[in-house]
Every structure is written in C-alpha cells, then in structure tokens.
N, C-alpha and C positions, 0 to 999 in steps of 0.2 A: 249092080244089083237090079234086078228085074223092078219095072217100076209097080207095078199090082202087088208084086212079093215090099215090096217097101211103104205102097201103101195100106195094105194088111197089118203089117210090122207099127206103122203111124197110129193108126186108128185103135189100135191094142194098148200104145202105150197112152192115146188120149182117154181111153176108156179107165186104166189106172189112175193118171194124174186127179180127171174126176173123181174117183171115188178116196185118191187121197187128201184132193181137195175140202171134198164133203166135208170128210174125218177130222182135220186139221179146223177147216173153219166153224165147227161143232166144239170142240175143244176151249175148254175155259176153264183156266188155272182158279182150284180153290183157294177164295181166298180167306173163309172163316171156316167152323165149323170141327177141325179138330185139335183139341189143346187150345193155351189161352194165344191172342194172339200178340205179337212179337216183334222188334225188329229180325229177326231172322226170318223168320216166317212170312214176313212183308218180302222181304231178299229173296228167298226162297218162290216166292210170287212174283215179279218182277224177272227172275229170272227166267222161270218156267214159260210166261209170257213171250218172252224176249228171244226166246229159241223155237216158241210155236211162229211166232210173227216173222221168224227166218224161215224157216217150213216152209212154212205159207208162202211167203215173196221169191225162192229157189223155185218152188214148183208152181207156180202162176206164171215164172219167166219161160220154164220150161214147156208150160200148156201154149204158150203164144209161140214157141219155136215151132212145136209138133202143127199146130195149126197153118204157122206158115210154109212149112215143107209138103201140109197137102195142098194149100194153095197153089204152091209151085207145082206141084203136079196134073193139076187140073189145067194152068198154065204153059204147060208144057214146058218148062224149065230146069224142073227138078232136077238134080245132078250135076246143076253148070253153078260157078262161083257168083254171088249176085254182087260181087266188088269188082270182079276183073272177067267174069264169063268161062275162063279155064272146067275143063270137066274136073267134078270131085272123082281122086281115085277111091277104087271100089272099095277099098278096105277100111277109109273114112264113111262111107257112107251106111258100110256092116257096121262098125262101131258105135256108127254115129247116125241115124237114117234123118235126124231133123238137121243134119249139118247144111247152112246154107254159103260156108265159103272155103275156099283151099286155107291148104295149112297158114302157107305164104299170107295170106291175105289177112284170117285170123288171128297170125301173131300182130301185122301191123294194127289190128284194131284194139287190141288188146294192148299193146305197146301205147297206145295214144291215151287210155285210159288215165 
C-alpha cells in the first residue's frame, strides 16, 4: 500500500472515530422520565450504559491504533512489524491500514493475553 494512499485512508478513519467518539461520549442512558420507575428499568439502564461504556473503550483503542500507525509513518516505519521488524503483507495492511504487527506476531500477543 502506497504510504500517502494509507495515510489518507488513516486520517479518514481518525476523522470517523472522532465523530463517533463525540456521539458515544454525548450519550446518556435515560434514566427517569418515562413510566414509573422500576427494577427493569434500572436493568434496562445499566445495560444501556454498559454497551455505550463498550462503544466507547473499542473505539478509543482504535483511535490510539489509527494515531500510532500515522506515527509510524511520519517515522518511517509504517509497514514493518514493530515486534519482530518483518514487512506487513499488502493485504493486511488494505484490511487493516492501522495494523502495527504480522500475523505471526499478532497471534503470539494475543495468545499471551
């Protein structure tokens, strides 16, 4: 992947994450207001919560990946594994343009989890 075509690609998706950021962190489950209220309705609140507060911490990990892959690019590294240095193949990096390690390397971190 061209590196300007992947940092185009970066900066598109930092620009979403922001505004899904906004969105998510503007969001606040009602928790009065219609009907009486309830143990359900607490449940129901709590839950709602509890899947905005996922939202939110999936795409804040994401805006930190997107940030570090333009890093690496400013660095001159972008496309090389930052575990083991291996070039990322091209097809990972269309998929995936904030990917910052091979497959290989990936699964060991993931694996250690």
């Amino acid at each position: 992947m061209d590196v300007q075509q992947a940092r185009r690609q970066l900066e598109e998706m930092l620009a979403e994450l922001d505004k899904s950021l906004a969105t998510l962190s503007n969001q606040r489950p009602e928790s009065e207001g219609h009907g009486t209220p309830g143990d359900a309705d607490a449940g129901l609140d709590l839950a709602d919560h509890a899947r905005a507060t996922a939202l939110l911490e999936v795409a804040q990990e994401q805006r930190r990946q997107v940030l570090e892959a333009l890093q690496r690019i400013e660095n001159g590294t972008y496309g090389l594994c930052v575990s083991c240095g291996a070039p990322l193949p091209e097809g990972r990096l269309e998929a995936k343009p904030e990917a910052a390690r091979c497959l290989s390397c990936q699964a060991k971190l993931e694996a250690g989890r």
